[in-house]
N, C-alpha and C positions, 0 to 999 in steps of 0.2 A: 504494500500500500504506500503509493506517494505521500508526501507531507500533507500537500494539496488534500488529499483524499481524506485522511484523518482531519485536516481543520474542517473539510466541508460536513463532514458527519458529528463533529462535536457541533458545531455551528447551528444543524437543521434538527442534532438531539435539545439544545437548549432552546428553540425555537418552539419545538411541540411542546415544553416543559409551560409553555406561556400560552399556546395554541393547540389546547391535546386531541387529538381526536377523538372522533364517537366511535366507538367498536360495537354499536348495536348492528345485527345481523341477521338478515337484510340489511344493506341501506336504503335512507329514504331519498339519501342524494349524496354525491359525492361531497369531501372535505371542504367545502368552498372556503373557510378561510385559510385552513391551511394550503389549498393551493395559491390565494391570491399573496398569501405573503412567502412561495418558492418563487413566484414570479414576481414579485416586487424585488425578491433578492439578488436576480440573473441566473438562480439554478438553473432553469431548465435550457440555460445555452451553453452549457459548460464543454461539451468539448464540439462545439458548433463553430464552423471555419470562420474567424472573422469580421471576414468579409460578407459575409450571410447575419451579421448579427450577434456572432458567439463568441465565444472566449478563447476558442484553440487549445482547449485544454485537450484529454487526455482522457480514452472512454472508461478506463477503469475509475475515472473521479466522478466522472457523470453516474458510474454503477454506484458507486460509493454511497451518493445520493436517493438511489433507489432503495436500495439496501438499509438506510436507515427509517425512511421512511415507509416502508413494509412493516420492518420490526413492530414500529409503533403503532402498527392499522391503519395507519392513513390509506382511506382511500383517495388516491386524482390520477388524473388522467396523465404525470409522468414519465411513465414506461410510452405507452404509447408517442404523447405529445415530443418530449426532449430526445429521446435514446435513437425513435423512428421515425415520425412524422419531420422532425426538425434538423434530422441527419440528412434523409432524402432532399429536405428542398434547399439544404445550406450546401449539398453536395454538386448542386448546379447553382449556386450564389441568389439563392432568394430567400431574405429573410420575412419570417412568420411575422413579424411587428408583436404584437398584441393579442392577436388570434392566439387561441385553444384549437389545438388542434389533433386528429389522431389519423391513422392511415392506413390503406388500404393496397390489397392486388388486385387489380381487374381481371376476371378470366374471360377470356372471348372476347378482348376489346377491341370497339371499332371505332377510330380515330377520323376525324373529316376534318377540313377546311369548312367553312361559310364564309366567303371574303377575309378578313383579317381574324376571324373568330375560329378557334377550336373550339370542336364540340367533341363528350366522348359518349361513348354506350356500352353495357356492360353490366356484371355482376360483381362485387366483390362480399365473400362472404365472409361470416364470423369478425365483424369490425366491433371494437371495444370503446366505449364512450364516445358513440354515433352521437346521440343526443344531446350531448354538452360541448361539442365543441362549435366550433366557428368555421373553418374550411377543413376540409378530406384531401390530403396527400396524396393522390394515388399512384403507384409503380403500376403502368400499363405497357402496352406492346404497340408503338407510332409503326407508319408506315417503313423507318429508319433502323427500329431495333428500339430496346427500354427507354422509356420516354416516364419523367416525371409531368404530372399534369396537378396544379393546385385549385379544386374546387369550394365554391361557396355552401356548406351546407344547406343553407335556403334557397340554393339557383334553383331554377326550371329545370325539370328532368328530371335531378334527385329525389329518390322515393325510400326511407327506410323505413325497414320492415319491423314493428315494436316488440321489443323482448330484452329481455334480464340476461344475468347467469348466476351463479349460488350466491355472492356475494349484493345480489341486485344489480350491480351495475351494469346497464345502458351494454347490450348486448346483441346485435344480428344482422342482415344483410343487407346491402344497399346497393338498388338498381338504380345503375343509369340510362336516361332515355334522350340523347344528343344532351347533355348537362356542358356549359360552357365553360371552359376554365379561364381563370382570372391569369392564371400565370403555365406555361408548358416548357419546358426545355430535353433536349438528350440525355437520360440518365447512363452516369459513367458505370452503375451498376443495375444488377438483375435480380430478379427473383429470387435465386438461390444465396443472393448475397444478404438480401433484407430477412429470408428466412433464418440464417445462420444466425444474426446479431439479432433477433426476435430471439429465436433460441436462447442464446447468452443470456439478454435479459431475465427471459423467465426462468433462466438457472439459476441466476441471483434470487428474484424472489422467493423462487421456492424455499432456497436455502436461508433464506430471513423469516420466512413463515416457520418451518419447521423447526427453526431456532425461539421463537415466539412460544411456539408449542411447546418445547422440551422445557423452558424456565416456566410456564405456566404450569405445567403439570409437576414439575418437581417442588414447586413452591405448593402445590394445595395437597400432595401425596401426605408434604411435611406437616402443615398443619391440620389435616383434616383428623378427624380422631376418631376410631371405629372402636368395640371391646376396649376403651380403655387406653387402646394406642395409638400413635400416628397410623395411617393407610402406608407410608412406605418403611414401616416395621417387618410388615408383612414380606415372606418370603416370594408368594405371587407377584406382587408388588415390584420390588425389586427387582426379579426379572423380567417383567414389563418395562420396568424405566430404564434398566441398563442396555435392553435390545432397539429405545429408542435413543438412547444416548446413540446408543453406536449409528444407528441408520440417521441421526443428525450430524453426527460429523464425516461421516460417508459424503454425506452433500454438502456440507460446507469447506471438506476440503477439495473436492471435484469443483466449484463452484470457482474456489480460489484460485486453483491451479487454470482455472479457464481463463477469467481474467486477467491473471498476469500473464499467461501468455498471449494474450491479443499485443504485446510490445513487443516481442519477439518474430521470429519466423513463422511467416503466415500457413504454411502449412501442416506446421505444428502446431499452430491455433486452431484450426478449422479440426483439427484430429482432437484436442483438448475440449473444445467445446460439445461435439458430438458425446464423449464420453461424459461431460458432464449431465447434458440433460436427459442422455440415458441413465445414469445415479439418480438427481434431484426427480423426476419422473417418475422411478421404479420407487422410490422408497416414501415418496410425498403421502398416498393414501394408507399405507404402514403407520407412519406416525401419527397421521390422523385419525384415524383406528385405535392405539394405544392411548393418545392425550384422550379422547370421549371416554372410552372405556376405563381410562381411572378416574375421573371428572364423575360418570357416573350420569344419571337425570340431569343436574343442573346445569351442564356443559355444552348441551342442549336448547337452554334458554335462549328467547334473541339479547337478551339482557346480557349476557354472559360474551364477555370478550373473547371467549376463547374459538368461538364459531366464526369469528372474523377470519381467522389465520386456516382451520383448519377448510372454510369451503374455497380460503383462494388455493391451498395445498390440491383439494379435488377440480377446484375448475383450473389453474394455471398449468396440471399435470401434460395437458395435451395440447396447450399452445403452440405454436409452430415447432411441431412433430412431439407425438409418441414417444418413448424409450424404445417400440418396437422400430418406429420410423429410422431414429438416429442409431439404430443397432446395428440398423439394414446397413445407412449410410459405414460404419465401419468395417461389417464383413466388405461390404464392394471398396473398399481400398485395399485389405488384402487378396481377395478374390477378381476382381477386377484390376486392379491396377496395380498389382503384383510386388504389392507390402508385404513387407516380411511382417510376422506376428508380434514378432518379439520388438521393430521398429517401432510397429504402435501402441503397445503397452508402455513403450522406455521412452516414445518420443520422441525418436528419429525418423527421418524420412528417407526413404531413396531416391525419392524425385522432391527436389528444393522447388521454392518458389521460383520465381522470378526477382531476382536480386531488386529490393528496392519498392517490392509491389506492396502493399499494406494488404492487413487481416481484414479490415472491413472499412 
């Protein structure tokens, strides 16, 4: 962790100490002040080029970011707005201003002129805080190759489709029907590129939820009193909280070892990452499963903080891919592209990147 990254997380810890969140669950609406006071503070342009608006920092500060503000339940629209929506349009030099925004893939997109007007059409599905933002980023296919296109959520055309996910939050698909964008340029990256760093993200969170979960549940094991003694007295007990201990630092150091290596060689990033949100993935609804079941009924409550962390643990699990999805992606570097096994568990590669190409 940078210097950077520690002041940014002491910084947005003492901030929710003034501004804490609601950890009721469902929400009725996303954090509204604690996002209006990450974006009073320039968080969400942290490692945003510039020249677009941001700060040039450095993605693991911007995760750092993330990462604290999961811990604490904040719900906003961060992962999405800063990490993707405001990577994609600073990655072709347009900055968001003021806009809230979150972002999308079009499938099947069909791109036209109207005199000086782009229009697009299309599907993009499973979008997260449709409802609350201000324009839709979207990574589409121009008639050129990946093409960023920046739309008005209330333009003409745009139609979303109403729906939640466990956590309530503003969840489902949005068709376009010639929707015009305010801003269009060639995107330097693709799909597989916005999925990758999607992935990252939701490796951090998972591994901040699950970290959530394991101090909640080891603090009520301790004081809860059953027959007379604490609940983690108990021999069951104890081996519930030590199988989650381990499957939390299972992901949190998968999670870490991801991050840092997005500074390094991209190919080893992109193999780092894969392994981690097959970890954070595979063991997210495991510890969600133990923290309820020693919580018991009350853990359950929407009153109860603790539903916060464990439905984003079951909704975040399948965010841009599976553990099955990114499993796949590692057998086909060995099986396909003719990695040795033992390169990709240790971290080596036999085919380097491209000297000089960045991770994402």
């Amino acid at each position: 962790m940078t210097d950077l990254a520690a002041d940014l997380q002491a910084t947005i810890a003492a901030m929710l100490l003034r501004i804490p969140a609601d950890t009721q669950t469902p929400v009725a609406a996303p954090d509204a002040a604690v996002w209006a006071a990450v974006v009073e503070a320039g968080f969400t342009g942290v490692d945003v080029p510039e020249d677009a608006g941001g700060h040039g920092g450095e993605l693991g500060d911007a995760l750092a970011v993330l990462e604290t503000l999961t811990e604490a339940g904040a719900v906003t629209p961060y992962l999405e707005h800063a990490l993707l929506a405001s990577w994609l349009a600073g990655g072709v030099g347009h900055p968001l201003g003021d806009s809230t925004a979150t972002v999308a893939v079009i499938d099947d997109a069909g791109v036209r002129t109207d005199g000086d007007r782009i229009l697009v059409s299309g599907t993009a599905t499973g979008v997260a805080h449709a409802d609350g933002s201000d324009v839709i980023v979207a990574l589409t296919t121009g008639p050129d190759g990946p093409l960023v296109a920046v739309i008005a959520r209330e333009a003409a055309g745009v139609e979303i489709e109403p729906g939640t996910d466990l956590q309530g939050v503003s969840y489902g698909d949005i068709v376009f029907r010639d929707a015009e964008a305010t801003f269009s340029a060639p995107s330097p990256v693709g799909v597989d590129d916005l999925h990758r760093r999607g992935a990252l993200a939701y490796t951090v969170a998972l591994a901040a939820a699950a970290r959530a979960v394991r101090e909640l549940t080891v603090r009520y094991a301790s004081e809860r009193t059953q027959f007379g003694r604490p609940l983690a007295k108990f021999q069951a007990i104890q081996q519930r909280l030590a199988e989650m201990a381990a499957q939390t630092t299972l992901m949190e150091t998968a999670a870490r070892a991801a991050v840092e290596s997005t500074s390094g060689d991209p190919a080893r990033a992109r193999t780092a990452v894969a392994a981690a949100k097959v970890v954070t993935s595979r063991y997210a609804t495991e510890v969600a499963s133990a923290g309820h079941q020693i919580h018991g009924a009350i853990g359950f409550t929407s009153e109860h903080s603790l539903g916060r962390f464990t439905t984003g643990l079951w909704t975040w699990s399948d965010r841009y891919g599976t553990d099955q999805d990114w499993a796949e992606s590692l057998a086909g570097e060995i099986l396909d592209d003719g990695e040795d096994p033992w390169d990709v568990i240790a971290g080596h590669t036999l085919h380097p990147a491209t000297p000089g190409a960045p991770f994402l």
